[in-house]
mmCIF file of the N, C-alpha and C atoms, coordinates in Angstrom:
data_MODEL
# 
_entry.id   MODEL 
# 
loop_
_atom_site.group_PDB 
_atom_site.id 
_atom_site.type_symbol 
_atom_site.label_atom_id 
_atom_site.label_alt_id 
_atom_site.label_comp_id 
_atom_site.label_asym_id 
_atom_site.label_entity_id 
_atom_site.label_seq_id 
_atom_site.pdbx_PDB_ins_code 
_atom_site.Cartn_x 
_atom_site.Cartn_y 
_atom_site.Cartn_z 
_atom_site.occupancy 
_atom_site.B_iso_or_equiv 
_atom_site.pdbx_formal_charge 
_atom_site.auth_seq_id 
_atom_site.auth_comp_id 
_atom_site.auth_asym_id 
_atom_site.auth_atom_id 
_atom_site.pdbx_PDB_model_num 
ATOM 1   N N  . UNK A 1 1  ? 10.709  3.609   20.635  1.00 0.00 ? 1  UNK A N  1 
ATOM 2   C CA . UNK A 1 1  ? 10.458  2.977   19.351  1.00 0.00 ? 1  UNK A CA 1 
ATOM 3   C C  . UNK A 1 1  ? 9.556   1.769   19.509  1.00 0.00 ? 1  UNK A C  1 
ATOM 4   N N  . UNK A 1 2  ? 9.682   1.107   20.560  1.00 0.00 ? 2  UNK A N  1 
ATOM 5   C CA . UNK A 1 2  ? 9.005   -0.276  21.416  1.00 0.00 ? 2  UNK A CA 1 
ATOM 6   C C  . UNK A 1 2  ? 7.428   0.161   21.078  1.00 0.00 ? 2  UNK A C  1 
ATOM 7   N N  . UNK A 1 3  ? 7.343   1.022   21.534  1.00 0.00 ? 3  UNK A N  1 
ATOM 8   C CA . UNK A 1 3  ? 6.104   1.332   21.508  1.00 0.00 ? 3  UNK A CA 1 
ATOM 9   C C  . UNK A 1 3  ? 5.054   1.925   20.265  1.00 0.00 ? 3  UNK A C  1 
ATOM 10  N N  . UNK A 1 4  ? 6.217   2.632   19.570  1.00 0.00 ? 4  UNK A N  1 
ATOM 11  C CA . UNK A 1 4  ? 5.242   2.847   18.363  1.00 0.00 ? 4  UNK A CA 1 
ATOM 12  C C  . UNK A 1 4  ? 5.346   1.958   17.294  1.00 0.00 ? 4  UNK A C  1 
ATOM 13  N N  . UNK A 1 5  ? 5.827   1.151   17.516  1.00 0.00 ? 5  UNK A N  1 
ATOM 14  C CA . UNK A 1 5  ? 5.847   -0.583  16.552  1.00 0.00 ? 5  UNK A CA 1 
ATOM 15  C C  . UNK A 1 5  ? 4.914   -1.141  16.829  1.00 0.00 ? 5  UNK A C  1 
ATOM 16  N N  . UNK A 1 6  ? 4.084   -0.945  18.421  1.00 0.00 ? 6  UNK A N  1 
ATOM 17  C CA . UNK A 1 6  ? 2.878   -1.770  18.737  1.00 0.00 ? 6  UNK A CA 1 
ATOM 18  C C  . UNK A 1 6  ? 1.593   -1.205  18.601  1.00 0.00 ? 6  UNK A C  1 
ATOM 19  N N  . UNK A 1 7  ? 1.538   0.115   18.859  1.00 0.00 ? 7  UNK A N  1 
ATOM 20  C CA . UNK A 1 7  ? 0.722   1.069   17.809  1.00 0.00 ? 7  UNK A CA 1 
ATOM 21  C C  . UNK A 1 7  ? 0.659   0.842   16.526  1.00 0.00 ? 7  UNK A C  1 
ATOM 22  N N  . UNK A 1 8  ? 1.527   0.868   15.735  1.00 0.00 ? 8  UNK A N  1 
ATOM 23  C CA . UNK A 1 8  ? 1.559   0.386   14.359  1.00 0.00 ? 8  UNK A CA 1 
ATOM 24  C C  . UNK A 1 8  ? 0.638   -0.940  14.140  1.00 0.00 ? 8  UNK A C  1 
ATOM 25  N N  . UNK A 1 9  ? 1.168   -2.040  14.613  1.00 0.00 ? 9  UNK A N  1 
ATOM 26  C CA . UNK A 1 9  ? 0.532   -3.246  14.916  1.00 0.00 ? 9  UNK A CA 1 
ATOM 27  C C  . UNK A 1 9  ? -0.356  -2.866  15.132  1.00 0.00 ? 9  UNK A C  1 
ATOM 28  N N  . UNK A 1 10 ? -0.986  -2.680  15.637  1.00 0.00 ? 10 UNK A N  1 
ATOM 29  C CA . UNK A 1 10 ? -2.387  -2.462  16.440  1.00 0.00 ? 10 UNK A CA 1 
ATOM 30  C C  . UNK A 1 10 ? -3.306  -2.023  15.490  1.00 0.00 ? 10 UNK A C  1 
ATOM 31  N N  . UNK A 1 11 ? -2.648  -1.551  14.538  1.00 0.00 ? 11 UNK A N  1 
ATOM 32  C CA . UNK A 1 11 ? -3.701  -0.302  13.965  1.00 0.00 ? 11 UNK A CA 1 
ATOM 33  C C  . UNK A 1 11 ? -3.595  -1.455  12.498  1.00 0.00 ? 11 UNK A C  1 
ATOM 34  N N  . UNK A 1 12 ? -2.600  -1.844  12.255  1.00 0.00 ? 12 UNK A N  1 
ATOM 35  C CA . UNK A 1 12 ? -2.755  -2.733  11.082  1.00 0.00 ? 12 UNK A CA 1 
ATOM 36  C C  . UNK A 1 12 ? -3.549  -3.742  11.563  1.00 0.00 ? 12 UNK A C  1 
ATOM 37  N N  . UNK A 1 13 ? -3.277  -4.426  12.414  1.00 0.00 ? 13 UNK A N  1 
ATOM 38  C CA . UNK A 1 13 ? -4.731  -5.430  12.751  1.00 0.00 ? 13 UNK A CA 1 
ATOM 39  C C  . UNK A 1 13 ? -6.037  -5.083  12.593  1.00 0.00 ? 13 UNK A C  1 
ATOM 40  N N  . UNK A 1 14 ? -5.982  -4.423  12.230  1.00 0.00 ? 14 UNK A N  1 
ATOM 41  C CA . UNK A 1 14 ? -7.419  -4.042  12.553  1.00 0.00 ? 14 UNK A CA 1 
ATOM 42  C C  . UNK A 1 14 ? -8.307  -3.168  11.341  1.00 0.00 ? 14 UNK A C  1 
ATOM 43  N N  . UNK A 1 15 ? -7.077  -3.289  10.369  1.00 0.00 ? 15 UNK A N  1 
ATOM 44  C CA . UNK A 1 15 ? -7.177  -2.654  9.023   1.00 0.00 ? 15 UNK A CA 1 
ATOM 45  C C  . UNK A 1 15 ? -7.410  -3.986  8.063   1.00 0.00 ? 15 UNK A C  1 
ATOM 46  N N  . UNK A 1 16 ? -8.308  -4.246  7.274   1.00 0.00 ? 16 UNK A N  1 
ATOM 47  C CA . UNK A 1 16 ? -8.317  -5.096  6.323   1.00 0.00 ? 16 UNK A CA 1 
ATOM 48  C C  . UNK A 1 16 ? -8.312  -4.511  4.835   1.00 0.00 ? 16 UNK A C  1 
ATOM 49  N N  . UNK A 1 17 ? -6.976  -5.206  4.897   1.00 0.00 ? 17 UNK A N  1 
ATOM 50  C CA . UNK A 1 17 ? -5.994  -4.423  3.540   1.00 0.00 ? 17 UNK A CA 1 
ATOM 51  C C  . UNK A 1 17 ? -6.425  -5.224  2.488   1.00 0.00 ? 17 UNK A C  1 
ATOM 52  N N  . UNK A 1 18 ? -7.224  -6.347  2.234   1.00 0.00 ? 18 UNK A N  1 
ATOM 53  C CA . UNK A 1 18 ? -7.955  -6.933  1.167   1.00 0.00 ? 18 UNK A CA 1 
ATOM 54  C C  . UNK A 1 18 ? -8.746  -6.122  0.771   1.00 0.00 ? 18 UNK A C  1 
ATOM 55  N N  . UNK A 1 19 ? -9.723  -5.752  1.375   1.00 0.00 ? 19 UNK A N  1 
ATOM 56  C CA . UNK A 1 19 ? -11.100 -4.803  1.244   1.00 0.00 ? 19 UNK A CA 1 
ATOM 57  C C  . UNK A 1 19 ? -10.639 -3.552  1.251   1.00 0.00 ? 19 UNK A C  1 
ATOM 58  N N  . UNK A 1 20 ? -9.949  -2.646  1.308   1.00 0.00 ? 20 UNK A N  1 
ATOM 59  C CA . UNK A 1 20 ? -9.300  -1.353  1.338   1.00 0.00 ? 20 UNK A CA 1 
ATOM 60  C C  . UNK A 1 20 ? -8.296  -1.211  -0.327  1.00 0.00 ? 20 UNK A C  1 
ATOM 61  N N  . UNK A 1 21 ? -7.985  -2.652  -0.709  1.00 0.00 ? 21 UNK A N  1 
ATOM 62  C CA . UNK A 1 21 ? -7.377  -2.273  -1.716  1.00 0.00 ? 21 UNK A CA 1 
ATOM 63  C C  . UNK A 1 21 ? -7.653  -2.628  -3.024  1.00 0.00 ? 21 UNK A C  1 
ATOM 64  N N  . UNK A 1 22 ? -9.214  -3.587  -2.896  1.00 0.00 ? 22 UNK A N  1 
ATOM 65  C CA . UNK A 1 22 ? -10.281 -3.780  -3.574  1.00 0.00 ? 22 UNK A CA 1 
ATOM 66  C C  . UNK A 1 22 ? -11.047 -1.793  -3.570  1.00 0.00 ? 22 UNK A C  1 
ATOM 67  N N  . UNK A 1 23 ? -11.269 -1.459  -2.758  1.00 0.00 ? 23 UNK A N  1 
ATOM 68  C CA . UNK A 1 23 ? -12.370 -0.317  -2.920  1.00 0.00 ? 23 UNK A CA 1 
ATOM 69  C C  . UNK A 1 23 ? -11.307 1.050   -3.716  1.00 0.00 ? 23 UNK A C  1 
ATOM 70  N N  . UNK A 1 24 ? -9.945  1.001   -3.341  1.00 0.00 ? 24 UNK A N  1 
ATOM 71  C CA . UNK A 1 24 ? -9.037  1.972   -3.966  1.00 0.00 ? 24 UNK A CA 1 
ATOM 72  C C  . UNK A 1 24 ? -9.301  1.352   -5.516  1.00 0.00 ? 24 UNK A C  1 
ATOM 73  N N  . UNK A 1 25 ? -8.819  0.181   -6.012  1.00 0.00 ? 25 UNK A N  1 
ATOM 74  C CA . UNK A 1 25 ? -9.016  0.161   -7.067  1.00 0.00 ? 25 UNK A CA 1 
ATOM 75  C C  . UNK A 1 25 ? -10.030 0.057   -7.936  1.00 0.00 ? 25 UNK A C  1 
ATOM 76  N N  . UNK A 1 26 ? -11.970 0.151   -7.216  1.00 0.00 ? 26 UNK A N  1 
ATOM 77  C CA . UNK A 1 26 ? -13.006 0.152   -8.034  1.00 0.00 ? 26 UNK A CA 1 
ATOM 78  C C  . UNK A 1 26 ? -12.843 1.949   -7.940  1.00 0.00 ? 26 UNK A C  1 
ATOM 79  N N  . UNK A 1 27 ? -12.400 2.698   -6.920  1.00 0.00 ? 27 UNK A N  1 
ATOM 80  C CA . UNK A 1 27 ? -11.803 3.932   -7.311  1.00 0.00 ? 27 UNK A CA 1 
ATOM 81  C C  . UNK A 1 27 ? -11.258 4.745   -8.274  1.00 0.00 ? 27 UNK A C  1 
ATOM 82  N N  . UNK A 1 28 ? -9.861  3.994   -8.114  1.00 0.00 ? 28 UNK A N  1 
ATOM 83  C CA . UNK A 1 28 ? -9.117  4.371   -9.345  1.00 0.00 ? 28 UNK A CA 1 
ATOM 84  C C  . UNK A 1 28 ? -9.999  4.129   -10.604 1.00 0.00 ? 28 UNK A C  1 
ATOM 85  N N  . UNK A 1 29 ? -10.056 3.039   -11.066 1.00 0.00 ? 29 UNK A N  1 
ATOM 86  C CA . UNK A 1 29 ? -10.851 2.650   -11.739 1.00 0.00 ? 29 UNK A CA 1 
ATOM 87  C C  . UNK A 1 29 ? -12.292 3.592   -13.039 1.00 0.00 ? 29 UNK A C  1 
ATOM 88  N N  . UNK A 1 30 ? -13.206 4.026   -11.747 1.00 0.00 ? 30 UNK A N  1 
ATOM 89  C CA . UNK A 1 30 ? -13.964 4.747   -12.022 1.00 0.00 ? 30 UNK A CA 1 
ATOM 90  C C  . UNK A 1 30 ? -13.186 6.437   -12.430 1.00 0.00 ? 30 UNK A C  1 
ATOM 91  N N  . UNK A 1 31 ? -12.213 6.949   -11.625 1.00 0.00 ? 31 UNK A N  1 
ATOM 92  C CA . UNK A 1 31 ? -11.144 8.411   -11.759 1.00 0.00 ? 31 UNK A CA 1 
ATOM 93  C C  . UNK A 1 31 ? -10.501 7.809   -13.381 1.00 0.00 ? 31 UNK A C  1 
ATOM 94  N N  . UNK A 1 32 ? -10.117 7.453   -13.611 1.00 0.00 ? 32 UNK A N  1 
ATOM 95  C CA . UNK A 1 32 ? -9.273  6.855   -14.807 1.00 0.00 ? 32 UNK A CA 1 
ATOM 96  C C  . UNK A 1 32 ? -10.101 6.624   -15.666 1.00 0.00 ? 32 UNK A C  1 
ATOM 97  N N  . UNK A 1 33 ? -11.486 5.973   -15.971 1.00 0.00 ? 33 UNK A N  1 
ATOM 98  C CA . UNK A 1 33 ? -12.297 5.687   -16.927 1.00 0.00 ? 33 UNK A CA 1 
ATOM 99  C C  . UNK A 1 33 ? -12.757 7.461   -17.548 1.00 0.00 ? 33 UNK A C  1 
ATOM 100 N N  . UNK A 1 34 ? -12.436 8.699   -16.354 1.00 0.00 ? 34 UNK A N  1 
ATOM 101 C CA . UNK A 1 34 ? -12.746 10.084  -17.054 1.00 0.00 ? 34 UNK A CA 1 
ATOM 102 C C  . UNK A 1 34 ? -11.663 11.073  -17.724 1.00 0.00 ? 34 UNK A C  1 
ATOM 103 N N  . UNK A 1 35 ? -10.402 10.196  -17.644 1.00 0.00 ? 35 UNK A N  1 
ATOM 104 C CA . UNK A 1 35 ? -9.427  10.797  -17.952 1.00 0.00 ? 35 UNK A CA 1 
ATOM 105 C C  . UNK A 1 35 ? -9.235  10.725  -19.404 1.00 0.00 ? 35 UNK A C  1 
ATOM 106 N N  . UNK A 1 36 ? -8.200  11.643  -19.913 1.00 0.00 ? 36 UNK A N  1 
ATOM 107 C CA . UNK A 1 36 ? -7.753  11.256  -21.871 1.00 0.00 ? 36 UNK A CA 1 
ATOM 108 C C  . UNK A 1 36 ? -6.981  10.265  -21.563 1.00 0.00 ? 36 UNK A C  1 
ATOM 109 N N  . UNK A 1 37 ? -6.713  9.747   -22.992 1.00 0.00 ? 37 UNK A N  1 
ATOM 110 C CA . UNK A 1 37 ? -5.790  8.507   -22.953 1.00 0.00 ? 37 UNK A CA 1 
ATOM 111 C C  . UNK A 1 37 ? -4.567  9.099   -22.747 1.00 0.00 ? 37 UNK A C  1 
ATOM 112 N N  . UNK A 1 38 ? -3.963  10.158  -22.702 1.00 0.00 ? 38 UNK A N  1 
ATOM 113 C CA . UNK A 1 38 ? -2.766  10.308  -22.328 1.00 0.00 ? 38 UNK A CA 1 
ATOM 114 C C  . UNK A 1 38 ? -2.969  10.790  -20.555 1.00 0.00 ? 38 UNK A C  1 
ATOM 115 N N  . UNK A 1 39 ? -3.444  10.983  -20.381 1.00 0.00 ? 39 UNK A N  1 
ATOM 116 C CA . UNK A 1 39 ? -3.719  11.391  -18.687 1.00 0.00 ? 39 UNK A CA 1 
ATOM 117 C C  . UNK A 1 39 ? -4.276  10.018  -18.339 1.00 0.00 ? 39 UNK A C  1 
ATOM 118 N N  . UNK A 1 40 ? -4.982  8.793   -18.756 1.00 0.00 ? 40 UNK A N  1 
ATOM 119 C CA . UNK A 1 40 ? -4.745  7.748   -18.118 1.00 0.00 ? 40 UNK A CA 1 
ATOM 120 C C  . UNK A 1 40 ? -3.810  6.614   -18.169 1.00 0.00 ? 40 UNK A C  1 
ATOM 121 N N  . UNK A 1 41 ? -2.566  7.100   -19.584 1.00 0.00 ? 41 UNK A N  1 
ATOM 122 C CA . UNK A 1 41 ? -1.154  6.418   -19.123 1.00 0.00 ? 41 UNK A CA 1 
ATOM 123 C C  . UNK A 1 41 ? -0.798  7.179   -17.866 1.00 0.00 ? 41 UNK A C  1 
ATOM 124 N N  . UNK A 1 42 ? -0.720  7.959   -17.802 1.00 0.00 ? 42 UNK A N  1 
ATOM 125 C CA . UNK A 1 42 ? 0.026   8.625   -16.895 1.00 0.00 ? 42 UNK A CA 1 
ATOM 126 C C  . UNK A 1 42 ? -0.317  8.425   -15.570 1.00 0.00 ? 42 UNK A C  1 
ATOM 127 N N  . UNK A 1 43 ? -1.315  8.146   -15.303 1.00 0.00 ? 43 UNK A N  1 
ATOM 128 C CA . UNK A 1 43 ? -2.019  7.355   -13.983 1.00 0.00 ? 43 UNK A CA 1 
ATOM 129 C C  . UNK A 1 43 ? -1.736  6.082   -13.836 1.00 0.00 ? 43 UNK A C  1 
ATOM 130 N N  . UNK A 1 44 ? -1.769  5.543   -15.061 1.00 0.00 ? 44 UNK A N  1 
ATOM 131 C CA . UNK A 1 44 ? -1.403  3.812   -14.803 1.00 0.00 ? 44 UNK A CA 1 
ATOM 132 C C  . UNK A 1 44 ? 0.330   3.748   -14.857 1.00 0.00 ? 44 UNK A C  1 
ATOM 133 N N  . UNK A 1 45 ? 0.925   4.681   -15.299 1.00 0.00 ? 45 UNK A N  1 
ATOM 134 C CA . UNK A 1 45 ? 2.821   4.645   -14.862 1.00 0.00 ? 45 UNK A CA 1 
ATOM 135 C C  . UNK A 1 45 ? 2.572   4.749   -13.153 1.00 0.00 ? 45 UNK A C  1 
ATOM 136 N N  . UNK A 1 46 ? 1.962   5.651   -12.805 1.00 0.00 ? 46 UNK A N  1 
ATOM 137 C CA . UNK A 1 46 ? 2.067   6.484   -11.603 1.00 0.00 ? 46 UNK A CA 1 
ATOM 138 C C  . UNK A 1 46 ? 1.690   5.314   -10.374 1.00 0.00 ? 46 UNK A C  1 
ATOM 139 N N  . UNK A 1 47 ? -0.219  4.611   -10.729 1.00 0.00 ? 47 UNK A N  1 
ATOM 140 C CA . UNK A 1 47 ? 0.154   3.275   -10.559 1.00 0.00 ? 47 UNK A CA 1 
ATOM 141 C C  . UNK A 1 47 ? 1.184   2.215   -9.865  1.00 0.00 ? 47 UNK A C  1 
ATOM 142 N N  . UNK A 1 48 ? 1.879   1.968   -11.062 1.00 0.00 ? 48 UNK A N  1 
ATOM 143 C CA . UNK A 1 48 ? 2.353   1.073   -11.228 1.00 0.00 ? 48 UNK A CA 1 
ATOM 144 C C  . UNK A 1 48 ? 3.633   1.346   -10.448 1.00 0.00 ? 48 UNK A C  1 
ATOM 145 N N  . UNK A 1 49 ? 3.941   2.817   -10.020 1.00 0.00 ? 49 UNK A N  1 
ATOM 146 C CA . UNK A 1 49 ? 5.492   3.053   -9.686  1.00 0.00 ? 49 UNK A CA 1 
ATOM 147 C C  . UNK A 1 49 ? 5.240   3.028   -7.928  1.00 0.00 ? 49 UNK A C  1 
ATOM 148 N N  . UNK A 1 50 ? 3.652   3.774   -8.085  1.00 0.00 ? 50 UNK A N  1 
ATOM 149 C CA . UNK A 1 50 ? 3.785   2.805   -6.037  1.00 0.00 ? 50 UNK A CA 1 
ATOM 150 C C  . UNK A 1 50 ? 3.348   1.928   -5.492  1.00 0.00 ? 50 UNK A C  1 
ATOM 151 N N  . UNK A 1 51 ? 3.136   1.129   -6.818  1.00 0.00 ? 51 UNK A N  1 
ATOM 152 C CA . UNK A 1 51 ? 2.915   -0.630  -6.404  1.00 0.00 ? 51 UNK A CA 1 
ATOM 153 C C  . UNK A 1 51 ? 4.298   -0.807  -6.146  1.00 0.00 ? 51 UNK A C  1 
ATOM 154 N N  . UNK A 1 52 ? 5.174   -0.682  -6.646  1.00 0.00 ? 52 UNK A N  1 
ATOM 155 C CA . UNK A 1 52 ? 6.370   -0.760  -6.722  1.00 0.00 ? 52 UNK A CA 1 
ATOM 156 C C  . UNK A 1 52 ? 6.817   -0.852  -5.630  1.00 0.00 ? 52 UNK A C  1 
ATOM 157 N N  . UNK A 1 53 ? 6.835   0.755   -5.082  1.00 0.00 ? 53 UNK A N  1 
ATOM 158 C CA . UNK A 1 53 ? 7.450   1.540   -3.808  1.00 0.00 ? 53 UNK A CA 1 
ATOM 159 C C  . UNK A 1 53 ? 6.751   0.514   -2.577  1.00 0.00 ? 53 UNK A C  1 
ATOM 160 N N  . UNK A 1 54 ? 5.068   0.454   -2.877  1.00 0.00 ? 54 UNK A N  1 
ATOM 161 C CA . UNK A 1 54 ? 5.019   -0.409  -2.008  1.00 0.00 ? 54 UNK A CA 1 
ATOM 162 C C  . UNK A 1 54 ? 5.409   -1.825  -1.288  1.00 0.00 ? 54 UNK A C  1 
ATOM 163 N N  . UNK A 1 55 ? 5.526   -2.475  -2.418  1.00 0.00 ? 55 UNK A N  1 
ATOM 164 C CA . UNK A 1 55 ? 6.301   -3.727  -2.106  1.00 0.00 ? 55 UNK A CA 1 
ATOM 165 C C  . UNK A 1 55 ? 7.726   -3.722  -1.913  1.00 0.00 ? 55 UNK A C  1 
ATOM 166 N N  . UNK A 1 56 ? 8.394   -2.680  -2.243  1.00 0.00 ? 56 UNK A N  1 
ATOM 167 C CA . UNK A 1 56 ? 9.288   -2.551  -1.207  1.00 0.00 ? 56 UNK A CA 1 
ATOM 168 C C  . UNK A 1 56 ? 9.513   -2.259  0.181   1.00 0.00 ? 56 UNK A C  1 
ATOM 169 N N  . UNK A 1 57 ? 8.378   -1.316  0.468   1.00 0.00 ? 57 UNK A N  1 
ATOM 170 C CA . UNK A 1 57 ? 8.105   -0.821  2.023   1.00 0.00 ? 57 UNK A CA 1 
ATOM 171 C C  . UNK A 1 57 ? 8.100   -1.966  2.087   1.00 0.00 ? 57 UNK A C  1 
ATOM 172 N N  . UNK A 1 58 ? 6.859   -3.112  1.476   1.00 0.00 ? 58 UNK A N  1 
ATOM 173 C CA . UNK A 1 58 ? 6.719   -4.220  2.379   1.00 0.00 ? 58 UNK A CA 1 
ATOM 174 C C  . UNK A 1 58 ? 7.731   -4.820  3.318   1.00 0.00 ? 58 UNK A C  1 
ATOM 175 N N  . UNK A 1 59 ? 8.716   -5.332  2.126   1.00 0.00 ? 59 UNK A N  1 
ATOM 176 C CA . UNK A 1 59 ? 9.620   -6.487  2.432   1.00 0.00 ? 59 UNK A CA 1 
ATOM 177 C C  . UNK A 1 59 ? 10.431  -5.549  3.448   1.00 0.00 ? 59 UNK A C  1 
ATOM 178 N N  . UNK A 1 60 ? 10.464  -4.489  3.155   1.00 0.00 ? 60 UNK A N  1 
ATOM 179 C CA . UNK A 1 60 ? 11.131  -3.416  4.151   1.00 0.00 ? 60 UNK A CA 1 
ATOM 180 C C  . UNK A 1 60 ? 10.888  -3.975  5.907   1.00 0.00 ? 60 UNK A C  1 
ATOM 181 N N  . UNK A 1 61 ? 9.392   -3.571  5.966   1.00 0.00 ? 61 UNK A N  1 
ATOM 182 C CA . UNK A 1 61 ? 8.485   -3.604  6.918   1.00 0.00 ? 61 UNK A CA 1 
ATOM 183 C C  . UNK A 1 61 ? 8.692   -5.122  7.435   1.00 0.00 ? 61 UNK A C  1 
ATOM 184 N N  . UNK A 1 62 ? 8.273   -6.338  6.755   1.00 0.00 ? 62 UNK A N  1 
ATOM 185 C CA . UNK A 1 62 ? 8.729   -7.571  6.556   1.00 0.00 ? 62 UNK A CA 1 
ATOM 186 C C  . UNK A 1 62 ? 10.331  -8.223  7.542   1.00 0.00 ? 62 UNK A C  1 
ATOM 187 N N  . UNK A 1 63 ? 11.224  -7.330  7.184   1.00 0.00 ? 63 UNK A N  1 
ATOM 188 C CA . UNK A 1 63 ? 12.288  -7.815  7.803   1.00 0.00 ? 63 UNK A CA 1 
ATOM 189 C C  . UNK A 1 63 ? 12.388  -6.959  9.049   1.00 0.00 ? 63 UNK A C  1 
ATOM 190 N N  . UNK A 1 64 ? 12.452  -6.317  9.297   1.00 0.00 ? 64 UNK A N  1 
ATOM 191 C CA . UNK A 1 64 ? 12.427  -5.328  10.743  1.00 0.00 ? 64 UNK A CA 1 
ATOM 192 C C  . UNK A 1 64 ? 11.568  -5.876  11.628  1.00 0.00 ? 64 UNK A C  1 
ATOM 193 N N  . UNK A 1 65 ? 10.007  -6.084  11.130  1.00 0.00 ? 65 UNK A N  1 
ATOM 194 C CA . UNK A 1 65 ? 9.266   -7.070  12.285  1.00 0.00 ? 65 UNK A CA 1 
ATOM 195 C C  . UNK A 1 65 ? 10.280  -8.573  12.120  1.00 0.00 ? 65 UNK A C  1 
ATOM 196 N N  . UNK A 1 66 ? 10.599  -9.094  11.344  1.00 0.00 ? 66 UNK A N  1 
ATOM 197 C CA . UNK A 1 66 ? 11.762  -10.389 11.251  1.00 0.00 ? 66 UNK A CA 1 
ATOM 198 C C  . UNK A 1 66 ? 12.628  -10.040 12.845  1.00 0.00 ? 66 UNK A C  1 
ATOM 199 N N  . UNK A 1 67 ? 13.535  -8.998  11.886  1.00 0.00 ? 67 UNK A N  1 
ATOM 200 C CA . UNK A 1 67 ? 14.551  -8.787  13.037  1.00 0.00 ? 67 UNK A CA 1 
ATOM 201 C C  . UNK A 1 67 ? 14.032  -8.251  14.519  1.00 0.00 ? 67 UNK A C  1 
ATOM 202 N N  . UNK A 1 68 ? 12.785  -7.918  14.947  1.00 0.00 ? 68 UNK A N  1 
ATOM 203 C CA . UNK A 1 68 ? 12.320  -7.112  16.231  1.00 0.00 ? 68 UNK A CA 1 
ATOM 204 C C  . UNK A 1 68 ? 12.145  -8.164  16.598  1.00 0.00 ? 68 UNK A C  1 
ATOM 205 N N  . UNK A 1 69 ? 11.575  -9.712  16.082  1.00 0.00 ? 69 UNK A N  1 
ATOM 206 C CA . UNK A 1 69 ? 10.818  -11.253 16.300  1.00 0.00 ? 69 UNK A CA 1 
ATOM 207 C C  . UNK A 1 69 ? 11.559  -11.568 17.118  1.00 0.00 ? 69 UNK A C  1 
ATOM 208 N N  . UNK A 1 70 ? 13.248  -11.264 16.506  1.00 0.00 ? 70 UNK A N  1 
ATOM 209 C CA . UNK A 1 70 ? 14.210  -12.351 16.722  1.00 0.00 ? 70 UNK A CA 1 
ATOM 210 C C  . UNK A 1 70 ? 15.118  -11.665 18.173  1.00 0.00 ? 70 UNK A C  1 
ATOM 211 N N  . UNK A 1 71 ? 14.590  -10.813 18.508  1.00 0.00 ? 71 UNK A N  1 
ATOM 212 C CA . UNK A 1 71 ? 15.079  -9.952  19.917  1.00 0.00 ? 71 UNK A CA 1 
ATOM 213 C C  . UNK A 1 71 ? 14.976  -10.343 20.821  1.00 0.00 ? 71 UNK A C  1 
# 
């Protein structure tokens, strides 16, 4: 497990999640501006539900590197 936590690491360093989540959303963005208005609620629920999910991974992710810190 030691090891694929530092892989992980590794690979997130080196990922810049500012600029990756700027270009998803001039993405989305442009996909959604061709949709009907009921097919682009439905994108912006969908959205909004793995912003969600994500910030839970986060804090998820967040405390496990916490608790691996504190080993």
């Amino acid at each position: 497990m030691g090891s694929t936590l530092v892989r992980i690491l590794d690979i997130l360093s080196r990922v810049d999640v500012a600029e990756l989540t700027e270009r998803f959303v001039e993405l989305y963005q442009a996909v959604v501006d061709t949709l009907s208005p009921m097919d682009q609620e439905t994108a912006k629920e969908a959205l909004a539900a793995k912003r969600l999910d994500n910030d839970e991974a986060h804090a998820r992710l967040q405390a496990l590197l916490a608790e691996a810190a504190s080993r």
